[in-house]
Backbone as ProteinMPNN parsed JSONL, in Angstrom:
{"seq_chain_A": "XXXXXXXXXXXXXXXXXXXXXXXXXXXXXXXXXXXXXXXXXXXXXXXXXXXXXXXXXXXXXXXXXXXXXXXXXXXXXXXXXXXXXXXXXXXXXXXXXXXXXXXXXXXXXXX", "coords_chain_A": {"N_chain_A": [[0.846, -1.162, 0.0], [0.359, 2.107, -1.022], [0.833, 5.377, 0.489], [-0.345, 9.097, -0.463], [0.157, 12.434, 1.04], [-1.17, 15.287, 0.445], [-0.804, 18.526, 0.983], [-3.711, 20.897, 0.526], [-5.56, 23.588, -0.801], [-5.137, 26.988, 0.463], [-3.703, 30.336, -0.737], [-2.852, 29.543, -3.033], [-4.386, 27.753, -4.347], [-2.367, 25.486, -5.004], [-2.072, 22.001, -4.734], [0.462, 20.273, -2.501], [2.946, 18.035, -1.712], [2.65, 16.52, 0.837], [4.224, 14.422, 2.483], [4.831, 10.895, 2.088], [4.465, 7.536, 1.42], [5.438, 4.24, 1.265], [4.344, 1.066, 2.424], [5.418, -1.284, 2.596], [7.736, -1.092, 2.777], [8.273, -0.416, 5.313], [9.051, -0.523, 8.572], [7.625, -2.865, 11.021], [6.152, -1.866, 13.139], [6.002, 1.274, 12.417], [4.2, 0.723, 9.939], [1.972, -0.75, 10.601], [0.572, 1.423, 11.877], [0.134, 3.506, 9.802], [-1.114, 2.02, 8.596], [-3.433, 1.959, 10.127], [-4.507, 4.742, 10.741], [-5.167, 4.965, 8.176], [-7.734, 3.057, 8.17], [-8.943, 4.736, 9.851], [-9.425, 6.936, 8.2], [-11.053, 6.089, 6.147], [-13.219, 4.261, 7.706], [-14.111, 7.226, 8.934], [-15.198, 8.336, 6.415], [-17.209, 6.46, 5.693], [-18.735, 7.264, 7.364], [-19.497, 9.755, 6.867], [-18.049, 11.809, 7.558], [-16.448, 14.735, 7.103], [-14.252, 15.951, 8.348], [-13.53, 19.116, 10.53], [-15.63, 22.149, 9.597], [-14.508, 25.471, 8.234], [-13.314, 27.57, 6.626], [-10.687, 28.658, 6.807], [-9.387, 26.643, 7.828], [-6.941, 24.135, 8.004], [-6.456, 22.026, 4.422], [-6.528, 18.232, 3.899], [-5.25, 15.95, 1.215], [-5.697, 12.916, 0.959], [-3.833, 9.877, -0.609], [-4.536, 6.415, -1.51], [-3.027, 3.908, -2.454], [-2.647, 0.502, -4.271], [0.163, -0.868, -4.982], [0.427, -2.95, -6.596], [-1.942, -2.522, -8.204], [-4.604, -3.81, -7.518], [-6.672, -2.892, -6.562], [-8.692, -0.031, -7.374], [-7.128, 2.832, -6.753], [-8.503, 4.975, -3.448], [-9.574, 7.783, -2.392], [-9.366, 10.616, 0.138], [-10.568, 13.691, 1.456], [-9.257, 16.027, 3.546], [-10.624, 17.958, 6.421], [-9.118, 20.117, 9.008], [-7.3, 19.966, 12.278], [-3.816, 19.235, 12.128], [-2.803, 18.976, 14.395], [-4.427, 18.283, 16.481], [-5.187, 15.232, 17.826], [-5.462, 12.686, 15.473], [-6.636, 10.672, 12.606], [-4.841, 11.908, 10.402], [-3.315, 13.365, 11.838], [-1.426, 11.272, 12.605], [-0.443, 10.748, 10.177], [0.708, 12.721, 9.334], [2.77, 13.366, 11.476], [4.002, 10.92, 11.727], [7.18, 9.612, 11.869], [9.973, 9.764, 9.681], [9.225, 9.826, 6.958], [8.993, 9.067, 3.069], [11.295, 11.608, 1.882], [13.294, 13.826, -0.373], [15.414, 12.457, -0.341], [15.055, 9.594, 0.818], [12.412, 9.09, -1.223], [12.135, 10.1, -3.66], [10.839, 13.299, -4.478], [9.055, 15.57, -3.1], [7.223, 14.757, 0.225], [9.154, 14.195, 3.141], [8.951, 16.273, 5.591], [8.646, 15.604, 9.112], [11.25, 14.536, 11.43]], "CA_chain_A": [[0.0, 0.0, 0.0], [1.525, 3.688, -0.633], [0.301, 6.393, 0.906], [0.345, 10.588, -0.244], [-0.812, 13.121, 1.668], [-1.217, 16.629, -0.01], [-1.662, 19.803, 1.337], [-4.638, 21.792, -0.299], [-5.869, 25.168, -0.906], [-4.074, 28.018, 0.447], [-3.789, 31.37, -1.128], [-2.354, 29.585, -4.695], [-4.812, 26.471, -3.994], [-1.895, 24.443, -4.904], [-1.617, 21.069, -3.77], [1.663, 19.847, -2.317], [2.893, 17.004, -1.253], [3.227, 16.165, 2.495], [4.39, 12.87, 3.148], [4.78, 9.331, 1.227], [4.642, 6.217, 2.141], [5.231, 3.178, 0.724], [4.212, 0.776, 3.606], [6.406, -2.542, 2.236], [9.034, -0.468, 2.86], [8.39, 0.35, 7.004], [9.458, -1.248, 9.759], [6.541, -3.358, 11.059], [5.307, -1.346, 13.943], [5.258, 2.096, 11.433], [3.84, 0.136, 8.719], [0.597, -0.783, 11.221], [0.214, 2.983, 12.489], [0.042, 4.092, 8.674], [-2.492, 1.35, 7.949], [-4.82, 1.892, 10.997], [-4.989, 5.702, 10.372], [-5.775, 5.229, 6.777], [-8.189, 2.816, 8.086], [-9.235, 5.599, 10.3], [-9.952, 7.737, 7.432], [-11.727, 5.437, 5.731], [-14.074, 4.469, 8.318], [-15.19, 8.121, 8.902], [-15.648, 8.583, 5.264], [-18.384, 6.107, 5.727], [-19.565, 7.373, 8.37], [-19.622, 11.181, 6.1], [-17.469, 12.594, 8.507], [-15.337, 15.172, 6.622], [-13.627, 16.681, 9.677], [-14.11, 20.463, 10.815], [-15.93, 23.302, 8.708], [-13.914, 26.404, 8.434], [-12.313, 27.755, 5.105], [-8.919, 28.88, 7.18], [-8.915, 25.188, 8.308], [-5.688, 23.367, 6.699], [-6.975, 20.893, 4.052], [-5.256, 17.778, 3.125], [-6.029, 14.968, 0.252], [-4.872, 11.394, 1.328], [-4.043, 9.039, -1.924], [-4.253, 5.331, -0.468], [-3.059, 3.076, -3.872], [-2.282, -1.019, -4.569], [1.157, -0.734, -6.095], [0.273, -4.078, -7.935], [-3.056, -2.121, -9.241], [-5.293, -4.727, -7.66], [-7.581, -1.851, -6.3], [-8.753, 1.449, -7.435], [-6.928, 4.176, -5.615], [-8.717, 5.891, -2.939], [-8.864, 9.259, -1.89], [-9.895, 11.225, 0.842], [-10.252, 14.796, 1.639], [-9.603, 16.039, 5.311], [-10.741, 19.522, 6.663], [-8.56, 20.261, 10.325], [-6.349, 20.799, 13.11], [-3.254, 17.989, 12.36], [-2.307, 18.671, 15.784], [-5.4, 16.991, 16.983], [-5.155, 13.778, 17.65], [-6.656, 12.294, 14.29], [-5.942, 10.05, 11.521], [-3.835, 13.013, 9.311], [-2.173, 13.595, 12.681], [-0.54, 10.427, 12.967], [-0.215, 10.791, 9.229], [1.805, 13.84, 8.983], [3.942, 13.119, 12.5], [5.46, 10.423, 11.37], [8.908, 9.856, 11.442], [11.033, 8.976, 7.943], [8.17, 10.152, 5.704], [9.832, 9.305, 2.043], [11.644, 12.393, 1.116], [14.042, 13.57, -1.458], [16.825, 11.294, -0.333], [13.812, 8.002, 0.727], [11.237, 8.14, -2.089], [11.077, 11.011, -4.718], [10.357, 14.854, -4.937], [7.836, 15.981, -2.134], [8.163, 13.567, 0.913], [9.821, 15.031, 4.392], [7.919, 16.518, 7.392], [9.547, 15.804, 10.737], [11.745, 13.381, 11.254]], "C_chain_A": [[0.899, 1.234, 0.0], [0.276, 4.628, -0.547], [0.885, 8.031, 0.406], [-0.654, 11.216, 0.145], [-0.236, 14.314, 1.223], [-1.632, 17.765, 0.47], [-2.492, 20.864, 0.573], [-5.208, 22.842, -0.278], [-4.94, 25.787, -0.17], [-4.61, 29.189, -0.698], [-3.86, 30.605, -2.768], [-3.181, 28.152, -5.29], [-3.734, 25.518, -5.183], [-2.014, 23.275, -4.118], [-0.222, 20.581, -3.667], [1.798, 18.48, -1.447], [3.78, 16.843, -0.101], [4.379, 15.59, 3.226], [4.023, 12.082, 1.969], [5.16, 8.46, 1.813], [4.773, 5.239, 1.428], [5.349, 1.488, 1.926], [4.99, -0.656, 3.457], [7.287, -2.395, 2.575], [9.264, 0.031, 4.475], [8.629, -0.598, 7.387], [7.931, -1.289, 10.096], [5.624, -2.472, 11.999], [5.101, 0.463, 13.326], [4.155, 1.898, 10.442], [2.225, -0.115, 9.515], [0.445, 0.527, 11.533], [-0.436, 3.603, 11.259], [-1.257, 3.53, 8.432], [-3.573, 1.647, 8.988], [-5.096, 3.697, 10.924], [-5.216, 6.167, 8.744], [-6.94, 4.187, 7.059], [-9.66, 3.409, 8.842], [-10.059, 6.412, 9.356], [-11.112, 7.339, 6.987], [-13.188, 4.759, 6.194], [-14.522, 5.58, 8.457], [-15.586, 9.122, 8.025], [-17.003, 8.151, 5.263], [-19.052, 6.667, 6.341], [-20.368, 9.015, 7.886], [-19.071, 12.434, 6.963], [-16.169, 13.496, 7.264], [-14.427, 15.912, 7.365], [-14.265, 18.282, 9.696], [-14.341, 21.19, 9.718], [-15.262, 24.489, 9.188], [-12.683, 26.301, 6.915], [-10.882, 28.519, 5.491], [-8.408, 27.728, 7.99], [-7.619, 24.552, 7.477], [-6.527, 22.192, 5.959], [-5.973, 19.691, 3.39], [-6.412, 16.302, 1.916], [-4.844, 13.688, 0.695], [-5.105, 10.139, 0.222], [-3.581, 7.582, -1.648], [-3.903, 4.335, -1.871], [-2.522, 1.969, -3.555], [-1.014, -0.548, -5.452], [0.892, -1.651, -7.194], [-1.06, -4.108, -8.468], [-4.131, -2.898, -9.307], [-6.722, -4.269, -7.378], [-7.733, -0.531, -6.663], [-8.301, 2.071, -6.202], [-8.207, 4.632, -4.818], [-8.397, 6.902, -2.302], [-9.932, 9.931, -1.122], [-9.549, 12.472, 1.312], [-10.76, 15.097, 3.197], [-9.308, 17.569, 5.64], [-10.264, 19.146, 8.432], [-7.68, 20.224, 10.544], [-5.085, 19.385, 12.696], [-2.948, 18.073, 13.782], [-3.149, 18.238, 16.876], [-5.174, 15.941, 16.991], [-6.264, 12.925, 16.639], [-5.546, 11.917, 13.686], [-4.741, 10.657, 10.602], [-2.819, 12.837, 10.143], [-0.874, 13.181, 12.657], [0.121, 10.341, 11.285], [1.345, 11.349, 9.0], [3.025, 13.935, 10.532], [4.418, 11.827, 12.62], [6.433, 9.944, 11.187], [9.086, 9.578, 9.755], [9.837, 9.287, 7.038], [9.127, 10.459, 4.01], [10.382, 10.822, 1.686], [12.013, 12.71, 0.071], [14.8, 12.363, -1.57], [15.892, 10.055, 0.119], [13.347, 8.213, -0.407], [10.806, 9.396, -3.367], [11.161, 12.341, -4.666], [8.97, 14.464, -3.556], [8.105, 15.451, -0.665], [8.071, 14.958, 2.191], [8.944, 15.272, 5.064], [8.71, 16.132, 8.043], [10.018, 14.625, 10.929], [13.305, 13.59, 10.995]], "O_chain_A": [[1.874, 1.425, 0.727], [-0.786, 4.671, -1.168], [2.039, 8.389, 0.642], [-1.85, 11.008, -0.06], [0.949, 14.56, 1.447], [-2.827, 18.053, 0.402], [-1.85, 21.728, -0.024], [-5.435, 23.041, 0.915], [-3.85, 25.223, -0.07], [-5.625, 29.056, -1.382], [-4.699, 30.96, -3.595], [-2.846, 27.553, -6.312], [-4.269, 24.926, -6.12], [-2.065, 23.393, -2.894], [0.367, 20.444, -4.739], [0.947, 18.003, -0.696], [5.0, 16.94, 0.029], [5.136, 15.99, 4.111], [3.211, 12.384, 1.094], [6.065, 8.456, 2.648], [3.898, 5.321, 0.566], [6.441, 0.949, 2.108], [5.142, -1.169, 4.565], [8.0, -3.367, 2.824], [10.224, 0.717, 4.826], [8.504, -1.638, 6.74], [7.107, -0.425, 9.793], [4.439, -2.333, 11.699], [4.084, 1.018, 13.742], [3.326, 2.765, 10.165], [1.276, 0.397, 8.92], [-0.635, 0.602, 10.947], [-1.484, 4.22, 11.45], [-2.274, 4.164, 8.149], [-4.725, 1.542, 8.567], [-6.293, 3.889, 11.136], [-5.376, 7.289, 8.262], [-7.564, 4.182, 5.998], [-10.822, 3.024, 8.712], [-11.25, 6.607, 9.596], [-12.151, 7.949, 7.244], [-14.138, 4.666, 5.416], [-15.71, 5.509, 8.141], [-16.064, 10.227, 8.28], [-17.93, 8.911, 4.984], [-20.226, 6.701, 5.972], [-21.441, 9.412, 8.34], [-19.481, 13.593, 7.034], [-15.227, 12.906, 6.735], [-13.723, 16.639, 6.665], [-15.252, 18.621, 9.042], [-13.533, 21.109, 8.793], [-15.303, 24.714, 10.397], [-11.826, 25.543, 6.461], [-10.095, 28.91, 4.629], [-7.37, 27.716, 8.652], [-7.562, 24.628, 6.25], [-7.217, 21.441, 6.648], [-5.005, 19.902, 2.658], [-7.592, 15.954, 1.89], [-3.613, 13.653, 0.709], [-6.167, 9.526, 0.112], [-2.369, 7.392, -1.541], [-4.98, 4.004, -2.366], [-1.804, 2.037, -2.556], [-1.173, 0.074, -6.502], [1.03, -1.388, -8.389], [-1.532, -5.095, -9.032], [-4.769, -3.045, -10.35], [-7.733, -4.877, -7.73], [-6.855, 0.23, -6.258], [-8.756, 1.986, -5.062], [-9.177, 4.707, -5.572], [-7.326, 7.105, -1.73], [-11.114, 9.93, -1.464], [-8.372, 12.63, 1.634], [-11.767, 14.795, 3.837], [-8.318, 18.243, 5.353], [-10.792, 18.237, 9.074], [-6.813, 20.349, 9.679], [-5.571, 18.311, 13.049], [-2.844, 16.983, 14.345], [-2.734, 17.888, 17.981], [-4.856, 15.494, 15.889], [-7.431, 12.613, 16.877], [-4.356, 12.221, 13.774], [-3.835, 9.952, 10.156], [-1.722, 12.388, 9.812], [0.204, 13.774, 12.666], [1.239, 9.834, 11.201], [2.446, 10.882, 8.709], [4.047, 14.615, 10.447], [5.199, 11.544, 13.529], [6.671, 9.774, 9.991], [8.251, 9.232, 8.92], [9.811, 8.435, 6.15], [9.715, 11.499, 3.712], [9.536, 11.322, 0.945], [11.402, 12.173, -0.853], [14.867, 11.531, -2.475], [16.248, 9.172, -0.661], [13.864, 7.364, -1.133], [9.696, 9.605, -3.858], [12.303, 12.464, -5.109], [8.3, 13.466, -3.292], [9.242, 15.681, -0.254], [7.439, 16.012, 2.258], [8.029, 14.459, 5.199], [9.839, 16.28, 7.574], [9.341, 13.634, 10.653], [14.034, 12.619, 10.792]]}, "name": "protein", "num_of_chains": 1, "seq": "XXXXXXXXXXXXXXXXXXXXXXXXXXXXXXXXXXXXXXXXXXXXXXXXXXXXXXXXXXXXXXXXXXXXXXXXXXXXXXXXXXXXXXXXXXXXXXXXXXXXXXXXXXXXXXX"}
């Protein structure tokens, strides 16, 4: 499973990219944290939970894909605080989030 998480709108509503994951690639007890707050998301998608209303809220887009293309991508859009304790949270804090030098262009956050 790889995970990106994009930061959205803003003044230039660019999106940028957060964080990447490619969860084959974590150490086992990251690799569950990643999957239970994308399973986080995912549950309170169903549920039609899009997190807090407020258009100076940070928004992010979370792109959950099958590398071996066995499932349509999903994607979820998340309005709030990351420093709440919430699915993004644990998203965007972390550690080793692919960077330049792990996984690509975009990548990094704290760590």
């Amino acid at each position: 499973m790889r995970v990106t998480v994009e930061s959205t709108g803003g003044f230039t509503g660019r999106a940028v990219v957060v964080a990447r994951y490619d969860v084959s690639g974590l150490p086992a007890g990251r690799a569950e944290r990643v999957r239970r707050a994308v399973d986080a998301l995912a549950a309170a998608h169903a549920r039609g939970g899009a997190g807090e209303i407020g258009a100076d809220l940070p928004g992010y887009r979370v792109t959950v894909d099958d590398p071996d293309g066995a499932a349509a991508p999903r994607v979820y859009e998340v309005r709030g605080d990351p420093s709440e304790p919430s699915p993004i949270g644990v998203l965007l804090d972390e550690p080793g989030l692919g960077g330049p030098a792990r996984g690509g262009p975009g990548g990094g956050g704290p760590g």
